[in-house]
C-alpha positions as CSV (number, residue, x, y, z in Angstrom):
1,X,-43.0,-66.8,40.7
2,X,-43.3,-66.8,44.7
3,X,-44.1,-63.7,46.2
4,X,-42.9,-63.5,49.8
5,X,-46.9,-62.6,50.7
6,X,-49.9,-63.5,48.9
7,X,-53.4,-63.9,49.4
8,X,-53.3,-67.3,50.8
9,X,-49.7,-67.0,52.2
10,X,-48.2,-64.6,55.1
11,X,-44.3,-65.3,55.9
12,X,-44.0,-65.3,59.7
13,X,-39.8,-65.9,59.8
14,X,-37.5,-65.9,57.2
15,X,-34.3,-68.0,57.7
16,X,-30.9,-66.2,57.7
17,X,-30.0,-68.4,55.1
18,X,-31.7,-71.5,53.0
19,X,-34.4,-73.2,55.3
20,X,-34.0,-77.1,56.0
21,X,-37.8,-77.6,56.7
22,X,-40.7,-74.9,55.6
23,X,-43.7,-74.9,58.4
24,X,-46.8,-73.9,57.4
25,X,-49.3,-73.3,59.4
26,X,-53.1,-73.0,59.9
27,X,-55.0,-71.2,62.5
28,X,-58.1,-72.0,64.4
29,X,-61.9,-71.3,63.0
30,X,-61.8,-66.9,62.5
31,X,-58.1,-67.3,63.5
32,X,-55.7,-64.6,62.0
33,X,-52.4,-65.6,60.5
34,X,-50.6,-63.1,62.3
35,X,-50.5,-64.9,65.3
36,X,-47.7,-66.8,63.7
37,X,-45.5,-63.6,63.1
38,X,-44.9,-63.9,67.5
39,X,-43.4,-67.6,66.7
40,X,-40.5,-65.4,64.9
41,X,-37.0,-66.1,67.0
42,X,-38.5,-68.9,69.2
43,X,-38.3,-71.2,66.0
44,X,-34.8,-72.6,65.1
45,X,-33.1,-70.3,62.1
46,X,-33.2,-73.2,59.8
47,X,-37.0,-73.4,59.7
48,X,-39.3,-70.6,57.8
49,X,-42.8,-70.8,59.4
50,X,-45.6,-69.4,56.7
51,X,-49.3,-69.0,58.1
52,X,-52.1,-69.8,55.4
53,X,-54.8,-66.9,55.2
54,X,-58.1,-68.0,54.9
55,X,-61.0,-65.5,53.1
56,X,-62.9,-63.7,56.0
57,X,-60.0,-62.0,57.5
58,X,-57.3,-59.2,56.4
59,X,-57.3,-58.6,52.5
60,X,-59.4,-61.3,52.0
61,X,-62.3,-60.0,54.2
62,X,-65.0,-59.4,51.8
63,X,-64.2,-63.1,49.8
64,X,-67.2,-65.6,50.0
65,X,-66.7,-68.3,53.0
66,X,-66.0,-72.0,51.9
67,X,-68.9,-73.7,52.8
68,X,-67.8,-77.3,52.4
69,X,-64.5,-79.4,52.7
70,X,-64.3,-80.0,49.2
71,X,-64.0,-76.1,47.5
72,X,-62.1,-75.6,50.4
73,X,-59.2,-78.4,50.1
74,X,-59.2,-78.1,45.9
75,X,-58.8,-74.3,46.1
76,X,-55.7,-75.0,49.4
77,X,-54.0,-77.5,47.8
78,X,-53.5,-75.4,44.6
79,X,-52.1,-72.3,46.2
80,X,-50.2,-74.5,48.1
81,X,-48.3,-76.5,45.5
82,X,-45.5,-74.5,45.5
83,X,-44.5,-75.0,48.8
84,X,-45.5,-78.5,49.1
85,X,-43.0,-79.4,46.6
86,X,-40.2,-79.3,49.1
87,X,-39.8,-80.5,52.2
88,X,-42.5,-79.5,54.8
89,X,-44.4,-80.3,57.8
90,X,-47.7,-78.9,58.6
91,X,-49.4,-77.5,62.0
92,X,-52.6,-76.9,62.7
93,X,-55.0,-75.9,65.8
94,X,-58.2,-76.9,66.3
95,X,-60.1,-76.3,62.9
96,X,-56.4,-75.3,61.1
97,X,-55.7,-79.4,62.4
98,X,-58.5,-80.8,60.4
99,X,-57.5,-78.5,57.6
100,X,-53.4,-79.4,58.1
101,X,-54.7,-83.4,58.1
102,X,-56.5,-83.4,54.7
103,X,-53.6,-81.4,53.0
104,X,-51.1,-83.8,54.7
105,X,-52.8,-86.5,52.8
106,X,-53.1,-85.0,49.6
107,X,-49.7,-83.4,49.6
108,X,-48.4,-86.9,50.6
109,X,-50.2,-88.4,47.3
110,X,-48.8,-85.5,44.7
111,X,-45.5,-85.0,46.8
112,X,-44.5,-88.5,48.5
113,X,-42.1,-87.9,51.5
114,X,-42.2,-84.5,51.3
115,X,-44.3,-83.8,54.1
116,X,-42.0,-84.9,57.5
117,X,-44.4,-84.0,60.0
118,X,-48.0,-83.6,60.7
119,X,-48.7,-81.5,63.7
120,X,-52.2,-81.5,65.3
121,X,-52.9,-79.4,68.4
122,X,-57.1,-79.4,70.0
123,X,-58.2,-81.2,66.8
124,X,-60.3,-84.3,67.6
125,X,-58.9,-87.4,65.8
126,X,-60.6,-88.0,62.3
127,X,-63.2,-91.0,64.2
128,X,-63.9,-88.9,67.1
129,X,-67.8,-88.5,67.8
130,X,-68.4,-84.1,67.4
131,X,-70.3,-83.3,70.8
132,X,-74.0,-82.3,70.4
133,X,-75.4,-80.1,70.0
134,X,-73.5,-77.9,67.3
135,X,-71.8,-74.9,68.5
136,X,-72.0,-73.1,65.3
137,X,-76.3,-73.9,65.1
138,X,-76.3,-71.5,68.6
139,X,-78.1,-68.7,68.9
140,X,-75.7,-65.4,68.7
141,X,-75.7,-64.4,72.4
142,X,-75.2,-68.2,73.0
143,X,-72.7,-68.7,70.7
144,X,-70.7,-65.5,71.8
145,X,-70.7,-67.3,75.1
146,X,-69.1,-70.2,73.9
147,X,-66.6,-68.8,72.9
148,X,-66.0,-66.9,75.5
149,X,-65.4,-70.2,77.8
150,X,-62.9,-71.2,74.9
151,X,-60.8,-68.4,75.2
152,X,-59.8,-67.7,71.9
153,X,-61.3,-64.4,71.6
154,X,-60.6,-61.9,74.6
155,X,-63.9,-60.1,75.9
156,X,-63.5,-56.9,75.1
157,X,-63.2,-57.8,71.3
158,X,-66.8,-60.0,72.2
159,X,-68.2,-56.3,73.1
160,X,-67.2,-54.7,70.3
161,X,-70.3,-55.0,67.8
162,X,-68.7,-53.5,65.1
163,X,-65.5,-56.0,65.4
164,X,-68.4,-58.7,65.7
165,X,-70.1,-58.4,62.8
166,X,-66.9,-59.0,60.7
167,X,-65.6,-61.7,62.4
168,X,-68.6,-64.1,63.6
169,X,-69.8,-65.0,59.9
170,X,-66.0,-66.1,59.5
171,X,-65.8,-68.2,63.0
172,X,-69.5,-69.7,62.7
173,X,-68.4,-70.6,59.0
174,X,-65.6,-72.5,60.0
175,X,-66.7,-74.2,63.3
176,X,-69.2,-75.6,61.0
177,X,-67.2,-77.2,59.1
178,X,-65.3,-78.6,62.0
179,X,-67.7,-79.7,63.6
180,X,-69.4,-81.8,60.8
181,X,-66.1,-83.3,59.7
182,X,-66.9,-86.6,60.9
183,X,-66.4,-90.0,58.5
184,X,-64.0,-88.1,56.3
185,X,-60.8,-89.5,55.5
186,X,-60.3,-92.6,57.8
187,X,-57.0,-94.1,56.0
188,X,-54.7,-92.1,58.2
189,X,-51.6,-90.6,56.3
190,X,-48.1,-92.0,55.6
191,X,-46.1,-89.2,57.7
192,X,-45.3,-88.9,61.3
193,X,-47.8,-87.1,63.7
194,X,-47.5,-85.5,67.0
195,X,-51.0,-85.0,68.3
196,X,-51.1,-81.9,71.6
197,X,-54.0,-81.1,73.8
198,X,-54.6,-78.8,76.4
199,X,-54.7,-80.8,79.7
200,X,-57.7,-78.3,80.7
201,X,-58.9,-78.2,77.4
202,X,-63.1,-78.7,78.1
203,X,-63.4,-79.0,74.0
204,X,-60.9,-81.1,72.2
205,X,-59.3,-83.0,75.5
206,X,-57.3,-86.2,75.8
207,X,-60.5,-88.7,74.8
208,X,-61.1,-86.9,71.7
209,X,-57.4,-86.9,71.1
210,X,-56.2,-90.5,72.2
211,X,-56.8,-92.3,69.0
212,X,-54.9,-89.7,66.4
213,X,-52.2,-92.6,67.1
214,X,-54.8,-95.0,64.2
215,X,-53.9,-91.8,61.6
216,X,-50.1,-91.7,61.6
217,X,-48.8,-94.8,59.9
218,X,-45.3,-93.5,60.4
219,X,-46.0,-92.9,63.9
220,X,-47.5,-90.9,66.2
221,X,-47.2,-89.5,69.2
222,X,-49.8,-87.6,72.1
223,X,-48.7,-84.9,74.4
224,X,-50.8,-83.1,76.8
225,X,-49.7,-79.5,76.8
226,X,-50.7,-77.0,79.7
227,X,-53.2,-74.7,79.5
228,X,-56.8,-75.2,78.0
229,X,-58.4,-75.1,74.2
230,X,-56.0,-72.3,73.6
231,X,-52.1,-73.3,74.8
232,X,-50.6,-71.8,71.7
233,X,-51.6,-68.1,73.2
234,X,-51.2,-68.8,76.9
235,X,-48.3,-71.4,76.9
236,X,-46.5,-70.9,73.7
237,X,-43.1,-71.7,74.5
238,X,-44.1,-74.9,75.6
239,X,-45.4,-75.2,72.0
240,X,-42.4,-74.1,70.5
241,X,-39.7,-76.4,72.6
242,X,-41.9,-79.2,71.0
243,X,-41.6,-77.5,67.3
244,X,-37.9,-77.5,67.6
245,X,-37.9,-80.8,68.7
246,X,-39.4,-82.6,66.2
247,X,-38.1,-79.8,63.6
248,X,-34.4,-80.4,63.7
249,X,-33.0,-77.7,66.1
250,X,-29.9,-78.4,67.4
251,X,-30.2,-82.1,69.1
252,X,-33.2,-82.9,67.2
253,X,-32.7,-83.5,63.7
254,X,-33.2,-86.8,63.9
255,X,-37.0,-86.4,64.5
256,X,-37.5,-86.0,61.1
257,X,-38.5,-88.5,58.8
């Protein structure tokens, strides 16, 4: 049984008929899924976008944090399954890229060929060096600062206290576990990636990006998108012309693998 919602799963768009390619998609560290649901009718019909939901935010609120990688992917890759059985490809920003990465490899393993393409957008590249010191050791005020220069979480929602002390456990959880993801999973993955940065991205830029192209054994390619850590808010149909590409819209289906 596969309820069109579930804990882990949101549906963002629903094809008009049966999809060719299912994208699911992971969002950055305290990211919502429903910042998918906007991707709805800027995606080719063909392809149904689901949004993985983490605990920490919506329903799941009140559900212990993962506090390492290994809970984390065991607990993912099972609720997963069922859509990792058919053809697939996976996007992730930023933490939701490290996360996309591991489950690319895994699914690849249970599910060979099933997975046609691995997008990564600000993610550092698996042997990337994490900058010191650790965001996520900040102090709060300092912290709240940083991610103010990110972007990814507009200032009046940074003022709001009460909205503050739901989310920053969630984002500080996370980051952590971005940030200390080095010397995992070196071997790369047997599916096709397209790595995107921000071209004013201060955080995950084209250095830390560069050498995604040792991961992708089936290819890989980098593009520098416009816009900073954050493109996928302020520059998303840029974001979605390269979905649609590599997706099979109409003049592209031979992108896929």
């Amino acid at each position: 049984m596969r309820p069109d919602d579930s804990l882990w799963v949101l549906t963002c768009q629903r094809p008009s008929h049966d999809p060719y390619i299912t994208l699911i998609c992971f969002p950055w560290a305290g990211g919502s899924p429903d910042i998918f649901r906007s991707w709805a009718g800027g995606l080719a019909d063909g392809i149904e976008v689901l949004a993985v939901r983490l605990p920490g935010r919506g329903p799941r609120i009140k559900e212990p944090l993962y506090e390492d990688w290994g809970l984390l992917l065991k607990d993912a890759f099972t609720a997963l399954s069922p859509y990792l059985e058919r053809p697939h490809a996976l996007y992730g920003h930023s933490f939701g890229g490290r996360l996309a990465y591991e489950l690319a490899r895994l699914a690849d393993a249970a599910h060979p060929r099933r997975t046609r393409r691995l997008f990564v957008s600000a993610c550092r590249s698996p042997d990337a060096p994490q900058a010191r010191p650790y965001m996520h050791d900040l102090p709060d005020r300092d912290f709240r600062e940083a991610l103010l220069r990110l972007g990814g979480v507009p200032p009046e929602l940074l003022d709001d206290e009460r909205l503050m002390r739901l989310m920053l456990p969630t984002i500080r959880s996370e980051i952590r576990l971005a940030e200390t993801w080095g010397g995992r999973c070196d071997v790369g993955v047997e599916v096709p990636i397209t790595a995107m940065y921000g071209r004013d991205d201060p955080a995950d830029g084209l250095a830390d990006m560069a050498r995604w192209s040792s991961f992708g054994r089936h290819g890989c390619e980098l593009i520098g998108m416009p816009g900073g850590h954050f493109f996928p808010l302020t520059h998303r149909p840029h974001l979605l012309d390269v979905l649609n590409s590599r997706l099979g819209a109409p003049g592209g289906q031979d992108q896929l693998r």
